[in-house]
C-alpha atoms as an extended CHARMM CRD file, in Angstrom:
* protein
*
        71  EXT
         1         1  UNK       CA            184.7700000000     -149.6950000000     -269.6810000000  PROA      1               0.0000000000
         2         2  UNK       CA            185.3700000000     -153.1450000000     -267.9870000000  PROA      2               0.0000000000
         3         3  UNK       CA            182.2260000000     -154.4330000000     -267.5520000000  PROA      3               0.0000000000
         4         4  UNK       CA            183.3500000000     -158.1770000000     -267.6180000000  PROA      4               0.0000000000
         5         5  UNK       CA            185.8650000000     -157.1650000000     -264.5970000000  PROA      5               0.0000000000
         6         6  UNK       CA            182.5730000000     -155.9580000000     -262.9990000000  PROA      6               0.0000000000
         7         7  UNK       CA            180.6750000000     -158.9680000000     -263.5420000000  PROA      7               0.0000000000
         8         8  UNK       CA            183.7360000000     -161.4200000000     -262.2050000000  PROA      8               0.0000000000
         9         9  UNK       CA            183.9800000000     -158.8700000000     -258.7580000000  PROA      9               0.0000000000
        10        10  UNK       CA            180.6920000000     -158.5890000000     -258.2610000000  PROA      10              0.0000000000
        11        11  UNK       CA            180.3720000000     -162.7900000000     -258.3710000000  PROA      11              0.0000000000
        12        12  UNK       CA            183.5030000000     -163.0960000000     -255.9530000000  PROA      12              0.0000000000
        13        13  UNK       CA            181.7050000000     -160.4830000000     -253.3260000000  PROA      13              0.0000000000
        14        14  UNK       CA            178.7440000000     -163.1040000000     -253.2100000000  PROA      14              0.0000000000
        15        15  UNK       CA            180.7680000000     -165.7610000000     -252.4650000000  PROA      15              0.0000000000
        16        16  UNK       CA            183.0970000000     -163.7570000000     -249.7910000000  PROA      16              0.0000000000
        17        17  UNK       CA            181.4330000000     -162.3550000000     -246.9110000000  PROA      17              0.0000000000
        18        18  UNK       CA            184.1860000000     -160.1170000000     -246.0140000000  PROA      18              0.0000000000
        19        19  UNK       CA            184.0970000000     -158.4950000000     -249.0360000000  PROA      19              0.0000000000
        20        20  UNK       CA            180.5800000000     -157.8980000000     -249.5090000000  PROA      20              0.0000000000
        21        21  UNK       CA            180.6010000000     -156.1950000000     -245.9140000000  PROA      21              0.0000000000
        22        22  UNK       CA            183.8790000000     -154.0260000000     -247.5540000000  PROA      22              0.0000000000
        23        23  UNK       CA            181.4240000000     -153.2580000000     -250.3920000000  PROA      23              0.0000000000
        24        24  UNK       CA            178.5020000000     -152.6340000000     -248.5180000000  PROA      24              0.0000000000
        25        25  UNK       CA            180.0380000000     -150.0430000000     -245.7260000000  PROA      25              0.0000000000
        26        26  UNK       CA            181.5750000000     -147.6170000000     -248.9670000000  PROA      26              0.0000000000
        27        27  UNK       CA            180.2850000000     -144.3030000000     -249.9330000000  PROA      27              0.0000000000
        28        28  UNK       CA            180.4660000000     -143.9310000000     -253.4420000000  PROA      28              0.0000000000
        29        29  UNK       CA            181.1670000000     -146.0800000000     -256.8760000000  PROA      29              0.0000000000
        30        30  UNK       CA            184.9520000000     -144.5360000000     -256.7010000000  PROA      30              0.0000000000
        31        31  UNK       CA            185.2420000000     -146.2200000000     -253.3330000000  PROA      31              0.0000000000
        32        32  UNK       CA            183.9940000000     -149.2330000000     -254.3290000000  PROA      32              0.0000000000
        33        33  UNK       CA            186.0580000000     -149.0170000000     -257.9000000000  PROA      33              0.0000000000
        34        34  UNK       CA            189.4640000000     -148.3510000000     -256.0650000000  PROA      34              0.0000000000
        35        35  UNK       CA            188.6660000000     -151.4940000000     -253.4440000000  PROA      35              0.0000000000
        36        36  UNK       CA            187.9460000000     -153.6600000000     -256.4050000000  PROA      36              0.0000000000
        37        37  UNK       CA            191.4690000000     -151.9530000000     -258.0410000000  PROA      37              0.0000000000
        38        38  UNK       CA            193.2310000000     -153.1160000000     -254.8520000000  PROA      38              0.0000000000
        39        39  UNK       CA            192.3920000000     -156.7210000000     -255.2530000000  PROA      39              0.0000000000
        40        40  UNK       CA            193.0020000000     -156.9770000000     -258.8150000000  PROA      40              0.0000000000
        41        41  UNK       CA            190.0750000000     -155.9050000000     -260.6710000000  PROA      41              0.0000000000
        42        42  UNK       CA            189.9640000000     -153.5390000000     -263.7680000000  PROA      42              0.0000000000
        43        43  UNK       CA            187.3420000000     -150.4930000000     -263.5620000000  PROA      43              0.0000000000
        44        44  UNK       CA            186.4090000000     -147.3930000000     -262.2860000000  PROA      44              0.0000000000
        45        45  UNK       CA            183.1920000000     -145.6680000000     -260.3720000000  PROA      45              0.0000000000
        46        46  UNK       CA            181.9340000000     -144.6260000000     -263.8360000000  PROA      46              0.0000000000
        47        47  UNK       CA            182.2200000000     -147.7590000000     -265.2950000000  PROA      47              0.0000000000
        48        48  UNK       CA            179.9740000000     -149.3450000000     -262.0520000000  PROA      48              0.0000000000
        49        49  UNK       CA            177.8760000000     -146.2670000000     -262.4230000000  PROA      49              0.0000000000
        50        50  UNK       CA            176.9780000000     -147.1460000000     -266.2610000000  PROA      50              0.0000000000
        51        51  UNK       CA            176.3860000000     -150.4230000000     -264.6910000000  PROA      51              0.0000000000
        52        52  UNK       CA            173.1830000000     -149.3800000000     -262.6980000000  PROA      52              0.0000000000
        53        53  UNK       CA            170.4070000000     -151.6210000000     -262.9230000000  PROA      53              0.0000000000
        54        54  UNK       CA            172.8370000000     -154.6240000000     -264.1850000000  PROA      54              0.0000000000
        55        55  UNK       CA            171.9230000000     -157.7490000000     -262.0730000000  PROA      55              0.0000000000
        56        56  UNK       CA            174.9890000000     -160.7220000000     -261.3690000000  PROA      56              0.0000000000
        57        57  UNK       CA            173.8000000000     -163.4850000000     -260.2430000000  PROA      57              0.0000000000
        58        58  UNK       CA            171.6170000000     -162.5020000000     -257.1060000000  PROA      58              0.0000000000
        59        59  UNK       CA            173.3880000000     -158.8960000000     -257.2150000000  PROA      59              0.0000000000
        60        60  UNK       CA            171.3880000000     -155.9270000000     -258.6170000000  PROA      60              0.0000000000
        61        61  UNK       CA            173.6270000000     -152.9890000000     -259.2980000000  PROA      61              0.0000000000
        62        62  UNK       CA            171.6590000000     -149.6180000000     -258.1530000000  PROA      62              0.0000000000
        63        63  UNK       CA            172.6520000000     -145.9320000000     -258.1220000000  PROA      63              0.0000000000
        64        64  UNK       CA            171.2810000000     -144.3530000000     -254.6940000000  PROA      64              0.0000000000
        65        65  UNK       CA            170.7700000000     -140.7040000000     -254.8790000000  PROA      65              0.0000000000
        66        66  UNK       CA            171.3240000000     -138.6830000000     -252.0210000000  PROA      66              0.0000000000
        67        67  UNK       CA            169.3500000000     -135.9060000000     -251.3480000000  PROA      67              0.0000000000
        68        68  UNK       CA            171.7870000000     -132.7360000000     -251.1640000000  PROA      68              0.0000000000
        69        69  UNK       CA            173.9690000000     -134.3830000000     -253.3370000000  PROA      69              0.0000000000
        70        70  UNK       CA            175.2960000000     -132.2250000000     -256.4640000000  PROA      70              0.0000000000
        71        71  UNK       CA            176.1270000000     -133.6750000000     -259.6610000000  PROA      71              0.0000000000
């Protein structure tokens, strides 16, 4: 678990606008992981999940539940 590579993604979104909208319109911490995969960064949703309730900088990380949703 990368939670460094978190930490330096998660302060790059709040400094690019395009990115936080990428961020922002995803469905799931696998979505999010593979985007953050893409531009060079090294976790996965279950790292970002384990993450919940981390705060960077002026980001909080949060798990949303969805009702309906199995686990």
């Amino acid at each position: 678990m990368s939670f460094s590579e978190i930490r330096k993604f998660l302060i790059k979104m709040q400094s690019d606008e395009d990115l936080k909208m990428k961020v922002t319109s995803l469905s799931t911490a696998d979505d999010v992981a593979l985007l953050g995969q893409r531009l060079g960064y090294d976790f996965s949703g279950d790292d970002l999940l384990r993450f919940n309730g981390q705060k960077v900088e002026k980001v909080t990380v949060r798990k949303v539940d969805h009702p309906g949703e199995y686990h």
